[in-house]
C-alpha positions as CSV (number, residue, x, y, z in Angstrom):
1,X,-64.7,4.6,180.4
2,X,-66.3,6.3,183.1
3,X,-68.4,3.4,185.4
4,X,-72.0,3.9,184.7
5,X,-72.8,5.2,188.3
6,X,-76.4,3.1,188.7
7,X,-74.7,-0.2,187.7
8,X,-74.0,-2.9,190.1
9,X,-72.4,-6.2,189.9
10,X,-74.4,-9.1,191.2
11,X,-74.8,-12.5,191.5
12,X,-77.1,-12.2,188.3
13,X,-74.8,-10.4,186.3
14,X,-74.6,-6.8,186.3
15,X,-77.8,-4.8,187.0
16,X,-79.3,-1.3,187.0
17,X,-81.0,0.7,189.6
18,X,-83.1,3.4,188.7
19,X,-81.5,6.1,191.1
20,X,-78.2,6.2,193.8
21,X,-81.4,5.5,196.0
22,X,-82.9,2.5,194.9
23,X,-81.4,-0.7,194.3
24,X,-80.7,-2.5,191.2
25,X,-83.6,-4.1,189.7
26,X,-82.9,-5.0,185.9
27,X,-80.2,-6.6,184.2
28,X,-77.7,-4.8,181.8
29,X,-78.1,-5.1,177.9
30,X,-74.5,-6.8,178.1
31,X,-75.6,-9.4,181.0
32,X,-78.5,-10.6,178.9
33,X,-76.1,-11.2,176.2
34,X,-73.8,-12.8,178.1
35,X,-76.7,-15.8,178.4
36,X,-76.0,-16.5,174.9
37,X,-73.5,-19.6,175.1
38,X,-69.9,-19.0,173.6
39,X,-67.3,-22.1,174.2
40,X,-63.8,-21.2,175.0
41,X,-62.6,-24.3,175.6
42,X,-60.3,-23.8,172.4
43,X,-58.6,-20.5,173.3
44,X,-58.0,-21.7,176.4
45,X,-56.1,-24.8,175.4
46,X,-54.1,-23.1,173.3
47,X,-53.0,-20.1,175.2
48,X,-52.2,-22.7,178.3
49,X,-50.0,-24.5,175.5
50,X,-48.4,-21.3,173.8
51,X,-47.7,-19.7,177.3
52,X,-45.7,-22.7,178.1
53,X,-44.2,-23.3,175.2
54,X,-43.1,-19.1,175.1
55,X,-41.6,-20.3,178.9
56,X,-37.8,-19.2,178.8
57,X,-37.0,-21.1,181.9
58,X,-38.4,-24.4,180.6
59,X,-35.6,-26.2,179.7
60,X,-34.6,-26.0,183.8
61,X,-37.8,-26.8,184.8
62,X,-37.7,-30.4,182.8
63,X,-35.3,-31.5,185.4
64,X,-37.7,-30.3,188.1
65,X,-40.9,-31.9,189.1
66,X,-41.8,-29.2,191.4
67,X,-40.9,-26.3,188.8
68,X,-42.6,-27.9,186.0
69,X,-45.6,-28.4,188.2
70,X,-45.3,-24.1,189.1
71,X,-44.8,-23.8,185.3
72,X,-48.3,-26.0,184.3
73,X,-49.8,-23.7,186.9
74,X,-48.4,-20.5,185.5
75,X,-49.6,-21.6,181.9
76,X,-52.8,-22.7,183.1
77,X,-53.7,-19.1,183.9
78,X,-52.2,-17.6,180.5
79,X,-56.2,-17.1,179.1
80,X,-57.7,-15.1,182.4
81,X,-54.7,-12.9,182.4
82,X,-54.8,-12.1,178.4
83,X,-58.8,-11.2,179.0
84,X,-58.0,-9.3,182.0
85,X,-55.1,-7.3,180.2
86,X,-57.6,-6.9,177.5
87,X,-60.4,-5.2,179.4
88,X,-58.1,-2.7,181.0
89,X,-56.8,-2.5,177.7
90,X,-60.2,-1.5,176.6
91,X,-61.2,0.7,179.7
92,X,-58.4,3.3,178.7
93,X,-58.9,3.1,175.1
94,X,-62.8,3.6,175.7
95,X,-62.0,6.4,178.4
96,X,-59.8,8.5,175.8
97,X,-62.6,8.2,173.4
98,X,-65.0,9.6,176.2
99,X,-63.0,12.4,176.2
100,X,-62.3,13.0,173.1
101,X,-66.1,13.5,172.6
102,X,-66.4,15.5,175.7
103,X,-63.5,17.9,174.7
104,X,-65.5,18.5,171.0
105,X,-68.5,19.5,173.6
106,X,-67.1,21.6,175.3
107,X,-67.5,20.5,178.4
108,X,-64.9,19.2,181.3
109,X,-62.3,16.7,179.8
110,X,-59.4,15.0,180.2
111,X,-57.9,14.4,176.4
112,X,-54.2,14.7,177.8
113,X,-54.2,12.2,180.8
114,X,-55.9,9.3,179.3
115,X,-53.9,9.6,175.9
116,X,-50.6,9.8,178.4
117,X,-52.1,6.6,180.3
118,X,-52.4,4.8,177.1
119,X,-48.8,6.0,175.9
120,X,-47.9,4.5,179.4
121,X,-48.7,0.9,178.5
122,X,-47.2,1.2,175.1
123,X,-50.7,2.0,173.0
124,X,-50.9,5.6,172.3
125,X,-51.2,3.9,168.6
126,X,-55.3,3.3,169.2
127,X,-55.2,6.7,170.7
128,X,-53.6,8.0,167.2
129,X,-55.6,5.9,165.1
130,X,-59.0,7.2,166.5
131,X,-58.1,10.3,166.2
132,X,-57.6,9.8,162.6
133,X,-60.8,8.3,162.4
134,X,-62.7,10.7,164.2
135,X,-61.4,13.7,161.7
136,X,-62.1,11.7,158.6
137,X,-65.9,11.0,159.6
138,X,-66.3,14.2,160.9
139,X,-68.0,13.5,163.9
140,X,-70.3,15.5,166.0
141,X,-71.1,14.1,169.2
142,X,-73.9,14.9,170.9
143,X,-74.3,12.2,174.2
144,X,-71.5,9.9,174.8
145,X,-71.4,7.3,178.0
146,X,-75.7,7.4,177.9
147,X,-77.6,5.5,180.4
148,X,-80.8,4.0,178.8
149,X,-84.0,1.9,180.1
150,X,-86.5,-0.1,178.6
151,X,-89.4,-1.1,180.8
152,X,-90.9,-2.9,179.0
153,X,-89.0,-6.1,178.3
154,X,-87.2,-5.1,181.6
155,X,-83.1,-4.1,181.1
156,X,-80.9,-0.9,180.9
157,X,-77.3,-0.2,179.3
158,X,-75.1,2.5,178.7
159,X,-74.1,3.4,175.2
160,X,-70.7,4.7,174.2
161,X,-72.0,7.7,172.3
162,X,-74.8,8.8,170.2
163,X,-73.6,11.6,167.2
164,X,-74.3,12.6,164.2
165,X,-72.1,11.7,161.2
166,X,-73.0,13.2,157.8
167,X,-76.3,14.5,159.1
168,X,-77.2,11.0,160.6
169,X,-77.7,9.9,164.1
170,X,-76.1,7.5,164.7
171,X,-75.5,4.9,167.8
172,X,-72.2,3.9,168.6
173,X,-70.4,1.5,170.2
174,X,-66.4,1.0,170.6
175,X,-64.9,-1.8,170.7
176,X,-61.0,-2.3,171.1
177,X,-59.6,-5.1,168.9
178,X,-56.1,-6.7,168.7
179,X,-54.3,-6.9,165.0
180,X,-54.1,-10.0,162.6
181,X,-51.0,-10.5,160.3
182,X,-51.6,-8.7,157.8
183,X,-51.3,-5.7,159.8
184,X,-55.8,-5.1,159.7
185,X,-57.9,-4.9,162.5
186,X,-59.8,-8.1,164.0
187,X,-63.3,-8.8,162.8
188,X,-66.1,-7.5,165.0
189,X,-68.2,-10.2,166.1
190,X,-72.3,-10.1,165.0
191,X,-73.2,-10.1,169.1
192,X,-72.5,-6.5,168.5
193,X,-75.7,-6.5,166.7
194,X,-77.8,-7.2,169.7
195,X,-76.1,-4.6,172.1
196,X,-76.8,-1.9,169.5
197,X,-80.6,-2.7,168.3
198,X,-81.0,-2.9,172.5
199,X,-79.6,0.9,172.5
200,X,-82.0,1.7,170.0
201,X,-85.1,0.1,171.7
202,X,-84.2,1.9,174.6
203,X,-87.7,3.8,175.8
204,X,-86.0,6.7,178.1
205,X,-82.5,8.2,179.0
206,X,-80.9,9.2,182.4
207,X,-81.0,12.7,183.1
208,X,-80.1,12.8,186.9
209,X,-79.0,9.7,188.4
210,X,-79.0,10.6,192.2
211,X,-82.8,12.3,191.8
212,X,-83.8,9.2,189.1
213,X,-85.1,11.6,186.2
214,X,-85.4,10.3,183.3
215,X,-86.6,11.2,180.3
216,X,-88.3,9.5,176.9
217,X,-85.4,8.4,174.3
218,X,-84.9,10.7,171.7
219,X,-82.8,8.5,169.6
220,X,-84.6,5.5,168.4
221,X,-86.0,6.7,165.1
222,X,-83.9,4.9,162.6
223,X,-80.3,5.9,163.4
224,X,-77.8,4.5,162.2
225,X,-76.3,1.4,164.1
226,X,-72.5,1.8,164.1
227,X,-69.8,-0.6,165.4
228,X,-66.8,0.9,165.5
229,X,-63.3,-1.9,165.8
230,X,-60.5,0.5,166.9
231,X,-57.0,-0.9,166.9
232,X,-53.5,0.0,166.3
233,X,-53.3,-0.1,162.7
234,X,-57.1,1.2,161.7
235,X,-60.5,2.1,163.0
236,X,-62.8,0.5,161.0
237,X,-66.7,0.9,161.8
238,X,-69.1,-0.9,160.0
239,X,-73.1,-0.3,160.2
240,X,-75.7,-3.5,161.7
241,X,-77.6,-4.6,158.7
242,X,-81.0,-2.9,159.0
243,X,-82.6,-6.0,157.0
244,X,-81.2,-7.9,160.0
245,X,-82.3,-5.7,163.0
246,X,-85.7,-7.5,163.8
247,X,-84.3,-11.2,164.4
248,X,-81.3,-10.0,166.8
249,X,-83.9,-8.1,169.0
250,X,-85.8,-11.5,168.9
251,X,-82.4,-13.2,169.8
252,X,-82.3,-10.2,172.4
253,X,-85.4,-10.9,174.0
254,X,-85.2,-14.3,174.0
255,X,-81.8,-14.0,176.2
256,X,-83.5,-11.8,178.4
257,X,-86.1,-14.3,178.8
258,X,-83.0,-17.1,179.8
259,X,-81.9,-14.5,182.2
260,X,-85.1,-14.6,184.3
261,X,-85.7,-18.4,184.2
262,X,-81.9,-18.7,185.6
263,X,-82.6,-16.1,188.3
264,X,-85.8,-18.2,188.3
265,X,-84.2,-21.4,189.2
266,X,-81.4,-19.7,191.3
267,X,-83.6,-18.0,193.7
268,X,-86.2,-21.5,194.2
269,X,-83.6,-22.6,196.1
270,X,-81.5,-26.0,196.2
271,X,-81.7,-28.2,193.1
272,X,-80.2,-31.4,194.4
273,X,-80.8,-33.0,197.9
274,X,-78.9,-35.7,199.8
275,X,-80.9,-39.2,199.8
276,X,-80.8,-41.3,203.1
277,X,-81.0,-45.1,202.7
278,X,-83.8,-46.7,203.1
279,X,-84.6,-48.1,206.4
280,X,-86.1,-51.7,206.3
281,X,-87.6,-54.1,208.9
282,X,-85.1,-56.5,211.1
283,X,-84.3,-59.2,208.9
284,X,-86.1,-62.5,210.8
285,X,-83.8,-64.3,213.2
286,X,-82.5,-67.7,211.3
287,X,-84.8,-71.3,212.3
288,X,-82.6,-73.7,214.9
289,X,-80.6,-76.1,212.9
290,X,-81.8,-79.8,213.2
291,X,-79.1,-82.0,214.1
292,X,-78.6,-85.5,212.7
293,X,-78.7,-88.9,215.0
């Protein structure tokens, strides 16, 4: 997935700038989701627990203190590791797809050294699989990896790819997913809803990033709203619920709203300050004792 060249990562989240010359000064249509609160707690228990329990060198590290304390460590950290092997996982999926729609364009591509990446890791299957989708549906891309702003509630975002499929428009977004037992894809969760009606609001598109043209979004008229789960086994998209498409832009602007108090209350500056005791007058020297005859 090639890095959206006007995105920075800050200490808000990521944010967009509006040319290589200016700096960032909106928040992406992902870090405004991101406000949305989503407890791991779970997961994270358990893939400490399996990652410990999956340990082939336990058994000698019972007798060991010290190695079953570098164990507990090792399984502590199973979680952050799955996520980041999962986003790089999803960077080279996302990149062949770039390219894939690049190659149908015409234009520069490079189809052969991100499908030999992912055969390098063991997951030319999602490259295989997409493929196969991508014949069945017929698609006909016309902008993928798009850069979009909205001024108005204040956030940009890049999109994976608008096309057209059966004469539609449609706005797409990939997202790699893992396999259940049964050998079918993951579900897609609804969040996905958000990012896409926040494509669709979008109010212009980047045209040149280092002179900051822009120009009005052409794409917002009722397209279709595509989610697309790609895994090893099947690529199944499924379409946001048009019905639906007015409360998850609420939802949307809402978080975006969240995301400005915090920066709010971040930038005010120190929540909490130290307390002194308090200081009270000398206590009153004690009266002369009166001694008995």
């Amino acid at each position: 997935m090639t890095d959206p060249l006007l995105a920075h990562a800050t200490e808000y989240g990521r944010m967009y700038a509006r040319s290589t010359s200016e700096t960032f000064s909106v928040p992406s249509i992902t870090t405004v989701i991101g406000q949305q609160a989503h407890s791991l707690d779970g997961w994270f228990g358990y893939m400490g627990a399996s990652s410990l329990a999956k340990d082939p060198e336990l058994p000698q590290h019972l007798s060991s203190p010290a190695k079953m304390r570098q164990a507990v460590n090792k399984a502590a950290k199973a979680a952050e590791v799955y996520r980041d092997d999962a986003a790089r996982r999803g960077d080279r999926v996302h990149n062949y797809c770039e390219q894939v729609a690049l190659r149908a364009l015409g234009r520069p591509h490079r189809v052969k050294e991100t499908r030999d990446e992912l055969a390098s890791h063991g997951e030319e299957a999602f490259a295989a699989r997409f493929d196969e989708w991508w014949e069945l549906y017929r698609v006909e891309p016309i902008a993928p990896e798009i850069t979009v702003w909205n001024a108005s509630v204040g956030y940009a975002g890049t999109l994976d790819l608008v096309a057209k499929i059966n004469g539609r428009v449609c706005l797409i977004d990939y997202k790699t997913k893992g396999t259940t037992r049964d050998g079918t894809v993951k579900p897609l969760d609804d969040k996905v809803v958000m990012q896409l009606v926040a494509g669709m609001k979008a109010e212009e598109s980047l045209v040149d990033p280092v002179a900051g043209e822009w120009e009005p979004w052409k794409y917002g008229e009722n397209p279709v709203l595509l989610a697309v789960a790609i895994g090893e086994t099947e690529v199944r998209p499924q379409r946001a619920n048009p019905d639906v498409l007015k409360h998850h832009w609420w939802k949307f602007c809402a978080l975006k709203r969240v995301w400005e108090m915090s920066a709010d209350v971040a930038a005010a500056g120190t929540a909490l300050l130290p307390v002194a005791p308090p200081s009270y007058p000398a206590a009153a020297a004690p009266a002369a004792s009166t001694k008995l005859a």
